[in-house]
C-alpha positions as CSV (number, residue, x, y, z in Angstrom):
1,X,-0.3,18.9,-41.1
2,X,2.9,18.7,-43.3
3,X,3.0,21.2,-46.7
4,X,5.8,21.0,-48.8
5,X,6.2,23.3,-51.7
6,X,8.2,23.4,-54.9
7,X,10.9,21.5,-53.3
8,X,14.3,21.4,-55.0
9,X,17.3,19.4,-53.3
10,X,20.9,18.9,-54.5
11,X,23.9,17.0,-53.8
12,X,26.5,19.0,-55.2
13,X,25.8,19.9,-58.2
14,X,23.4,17.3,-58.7
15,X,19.6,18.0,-58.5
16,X,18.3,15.2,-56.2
17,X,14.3,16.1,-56.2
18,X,13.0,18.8,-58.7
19,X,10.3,21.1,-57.5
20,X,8.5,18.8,-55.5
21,X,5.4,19.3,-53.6
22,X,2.9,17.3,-51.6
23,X,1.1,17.5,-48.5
24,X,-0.3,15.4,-45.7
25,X,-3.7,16.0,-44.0
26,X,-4.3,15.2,-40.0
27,X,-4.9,11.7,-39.1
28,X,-4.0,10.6,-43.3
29,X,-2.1,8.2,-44.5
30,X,0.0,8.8,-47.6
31,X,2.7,7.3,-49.5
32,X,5.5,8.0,-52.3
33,X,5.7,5.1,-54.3
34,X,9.3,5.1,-56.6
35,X,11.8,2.7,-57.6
36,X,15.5,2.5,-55.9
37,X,17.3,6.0,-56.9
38,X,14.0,8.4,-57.4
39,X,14.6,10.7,-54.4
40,X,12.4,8.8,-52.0
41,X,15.2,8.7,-48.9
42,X,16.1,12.6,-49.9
43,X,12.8,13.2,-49.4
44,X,12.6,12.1,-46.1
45,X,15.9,13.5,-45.2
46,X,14.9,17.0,-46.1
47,X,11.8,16.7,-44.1
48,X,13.8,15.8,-41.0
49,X,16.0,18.5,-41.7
50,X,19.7,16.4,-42.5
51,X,19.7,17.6,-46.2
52,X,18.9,21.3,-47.0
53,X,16.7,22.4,-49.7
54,X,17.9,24.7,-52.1
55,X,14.6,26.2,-52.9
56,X,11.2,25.6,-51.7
57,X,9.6,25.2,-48.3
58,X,8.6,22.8,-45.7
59,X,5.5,24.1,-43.2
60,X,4.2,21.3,-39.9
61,X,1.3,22.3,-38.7
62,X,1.6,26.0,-40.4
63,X,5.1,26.2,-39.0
64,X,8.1,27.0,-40.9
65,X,11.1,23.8,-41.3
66,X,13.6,25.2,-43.3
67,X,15.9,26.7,-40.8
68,X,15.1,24.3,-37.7
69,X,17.5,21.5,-37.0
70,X,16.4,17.8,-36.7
71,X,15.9,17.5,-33.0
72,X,13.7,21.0,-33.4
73,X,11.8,18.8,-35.6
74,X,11.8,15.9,-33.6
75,X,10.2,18.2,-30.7
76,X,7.7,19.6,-32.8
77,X,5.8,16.3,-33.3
78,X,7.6,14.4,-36.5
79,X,9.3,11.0,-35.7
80,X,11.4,9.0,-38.0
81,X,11.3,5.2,-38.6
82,X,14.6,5.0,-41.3
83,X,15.5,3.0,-44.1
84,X,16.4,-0.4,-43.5
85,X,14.7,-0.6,-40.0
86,X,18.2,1.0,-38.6
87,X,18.4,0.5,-34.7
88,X,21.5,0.7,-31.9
89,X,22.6,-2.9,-32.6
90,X,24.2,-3.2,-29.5
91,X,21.6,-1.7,-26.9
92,X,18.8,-3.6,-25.6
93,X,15.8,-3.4,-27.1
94,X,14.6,-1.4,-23.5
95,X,17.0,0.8,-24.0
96,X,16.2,1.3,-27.3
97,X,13.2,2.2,-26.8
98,X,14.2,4.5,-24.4
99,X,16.7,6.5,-26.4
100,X,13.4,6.9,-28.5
101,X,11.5,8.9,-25.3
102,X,14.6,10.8,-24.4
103,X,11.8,14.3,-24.4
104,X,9.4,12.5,-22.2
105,X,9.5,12.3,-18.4
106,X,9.5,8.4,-16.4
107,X,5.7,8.0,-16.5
108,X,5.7,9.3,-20.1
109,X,8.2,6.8,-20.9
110,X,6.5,4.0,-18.8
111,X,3.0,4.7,-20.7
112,X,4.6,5.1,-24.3
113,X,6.5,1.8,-23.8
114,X,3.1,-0.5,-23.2
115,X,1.5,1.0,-26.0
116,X,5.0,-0.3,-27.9
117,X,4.5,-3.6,-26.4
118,X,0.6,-3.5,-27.0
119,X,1.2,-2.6,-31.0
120,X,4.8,-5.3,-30.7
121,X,4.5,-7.6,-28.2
122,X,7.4,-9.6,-29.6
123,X,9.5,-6.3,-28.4
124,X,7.8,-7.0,-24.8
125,X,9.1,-10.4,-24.7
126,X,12.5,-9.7,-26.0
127,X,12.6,-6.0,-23.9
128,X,15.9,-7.7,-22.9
129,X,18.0,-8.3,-25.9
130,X,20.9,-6.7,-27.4
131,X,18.8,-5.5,-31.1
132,X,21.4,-7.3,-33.2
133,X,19.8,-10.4,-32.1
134,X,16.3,-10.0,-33.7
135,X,15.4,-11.1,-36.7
136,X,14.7,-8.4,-39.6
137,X,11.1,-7.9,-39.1
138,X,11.4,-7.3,-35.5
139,X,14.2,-4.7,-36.1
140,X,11.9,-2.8,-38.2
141,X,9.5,-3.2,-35.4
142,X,11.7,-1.5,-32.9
143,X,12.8,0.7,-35.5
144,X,9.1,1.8,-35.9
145,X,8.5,1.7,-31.8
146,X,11.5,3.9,-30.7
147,X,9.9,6.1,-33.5
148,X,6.6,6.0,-31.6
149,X,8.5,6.7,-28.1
150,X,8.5,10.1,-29.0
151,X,4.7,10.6,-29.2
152,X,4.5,12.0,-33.3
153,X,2.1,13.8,-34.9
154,X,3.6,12.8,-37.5
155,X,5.3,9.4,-38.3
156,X,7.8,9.2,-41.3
157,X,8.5,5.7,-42.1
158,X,10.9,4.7,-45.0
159,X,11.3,1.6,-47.2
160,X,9.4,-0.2,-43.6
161,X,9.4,-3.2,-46.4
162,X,12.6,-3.6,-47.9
163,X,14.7,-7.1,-47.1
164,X,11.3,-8.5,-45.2
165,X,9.5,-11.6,-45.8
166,X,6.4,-11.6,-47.2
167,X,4.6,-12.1,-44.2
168,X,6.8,-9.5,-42.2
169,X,5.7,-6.8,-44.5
170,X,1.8,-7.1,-44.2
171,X,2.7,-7.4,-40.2
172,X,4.1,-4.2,-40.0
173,X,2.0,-2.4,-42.9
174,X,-1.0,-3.5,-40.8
175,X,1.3,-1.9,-38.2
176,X,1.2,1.0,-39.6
177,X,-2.4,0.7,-40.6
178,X,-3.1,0.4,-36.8
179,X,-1.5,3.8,-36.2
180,X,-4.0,6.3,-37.5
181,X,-6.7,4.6,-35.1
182,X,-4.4,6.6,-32.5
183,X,-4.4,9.4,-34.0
184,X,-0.7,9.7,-35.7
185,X,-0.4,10.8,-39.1
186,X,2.0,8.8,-41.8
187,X,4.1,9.9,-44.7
188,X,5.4,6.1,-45.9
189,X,7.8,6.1,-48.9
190,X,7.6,3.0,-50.7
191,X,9.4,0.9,-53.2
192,X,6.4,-2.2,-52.3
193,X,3.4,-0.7,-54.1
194,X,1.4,-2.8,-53.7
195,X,0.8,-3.3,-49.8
196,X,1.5,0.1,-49.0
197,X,-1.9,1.3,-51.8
198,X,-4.1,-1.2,-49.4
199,X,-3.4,1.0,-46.2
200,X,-2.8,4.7,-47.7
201,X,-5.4,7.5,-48.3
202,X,-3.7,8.8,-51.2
203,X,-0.1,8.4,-53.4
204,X,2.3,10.4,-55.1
205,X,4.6,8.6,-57.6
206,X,7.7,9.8,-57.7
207,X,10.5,9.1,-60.5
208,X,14.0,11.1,-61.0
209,X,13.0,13.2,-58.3
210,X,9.9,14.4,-59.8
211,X,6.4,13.9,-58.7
212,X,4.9,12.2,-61.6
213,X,1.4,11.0,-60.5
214,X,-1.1,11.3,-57.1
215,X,-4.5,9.8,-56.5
216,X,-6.2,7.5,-54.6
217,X,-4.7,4.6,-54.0
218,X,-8.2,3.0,-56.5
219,X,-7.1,5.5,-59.1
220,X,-3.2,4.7,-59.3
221,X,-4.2,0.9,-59.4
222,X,-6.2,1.2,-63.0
223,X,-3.1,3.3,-64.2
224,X,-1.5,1.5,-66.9
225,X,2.1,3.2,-65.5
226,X,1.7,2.6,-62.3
227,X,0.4,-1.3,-63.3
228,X,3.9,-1.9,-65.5
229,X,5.9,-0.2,-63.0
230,X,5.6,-1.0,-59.7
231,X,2.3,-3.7,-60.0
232,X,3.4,-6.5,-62.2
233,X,1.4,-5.7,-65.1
């Protein structure tokens, strides 16, 4: 479903990711597990098309990324939950949500917002809210259902984890879990190792913009790098 390909990225004159390449098979779930500062957010930013790559290539479903802007992108199946869970802090969270459907019809829209509400029914009950009143968790909730609005192939979702409670981030990893069972593919990049290896197919490591590692999420586990790094010992 997504192929990227030797994948370099710079901001200025600083390389940002350095030949990377990974892919993403239908209906898998895959993460990039790296610390703050090892390319993780470029990454994702490339993908959608708001950073250019210098060399390489992105492909979706055998097409070609490079040259296509974010909303082509967008169109083309590939939704975007960002860093930090970031939502319109002053729209409701209806309208929210609604602003995530904005290439769907009513009825699209209507039947796209119950499954929200059937994966977050804490966004049901709150429909009516400005977003700046929910707590953390449930931002990154609507952050991930305005993502799902748009009906993705494809589901980017990064750092779903960071500044969540404990119990927050194995709600909305099992979340995320849920979405393959309907059908959506995930690319989840990751600073929490640890939850996001119980609900991924496969890993990449990723460290000064390089891809240092993939396996199975069993695999990565027993490594004695990955263990020190990003699994307490």
């Amino acid at each position: 479903m997504l192929e990227i390909e030797n994948l370099d990225v710079f901001y200025g004159k600083i390389q940002a990711l350095h030949g990377v390449s990974l892919h993403v098979e239908a209906n898998e779930a895959v993460a990039v597990l790296g610390a703050n500062g090892a390319g993780k957010s470029t990454l994702i930013n490339t993908i959608m098309g708001w950073l250019r790559a210098q060399n390489g290539e992105i492909r979706f479903q055998g097409q070609r990324l490079n040259d296509k802007q974010p909303w082509e992108r967008t169109k083309l199946g590939i939704g975007l939950s960002p860093e930090r869970g970031r939502v319109f802090r002053d729209l409701s969270v209806y309208d929210n949500l609604r602003l995530g459907g904005y290439l769907l019809d009513d009825a699209a829209i209507r039947e796209q917002m119950d499954a929200v509400f059937e994966l977050f029914p804490v966004l049901g009950e709150r429909r009516k809210q400005t977003a700046k009143t929910l707590s953390g968790g449930e931002q990154q909730m609507l952050s991930i259902g305005r993502a799902m609005m748009g009906k993705p192939s494809l589901l980017l979702v990064d750092e779903a984890s960071m500044g969540l409670a404990p119990l927050l981030v194995e709600r909305v990893f099992d979340v995320i879990d849920q979405l393959r069972g309907r059908g959506v593919s995930i690319l989840l990049v990751e600073q929490h190792a640890y939850g996001a290896l119980e609900i991924v197919d496969r890993a990449y490591v990723l460290e000064n913009g390089h891809i240092v590692l993939e396996g199975t999420p069993a695999a990565l586990k027993q490594d004695e790098r990955v263990r020190a790094a990003y699994l307490g010992g």
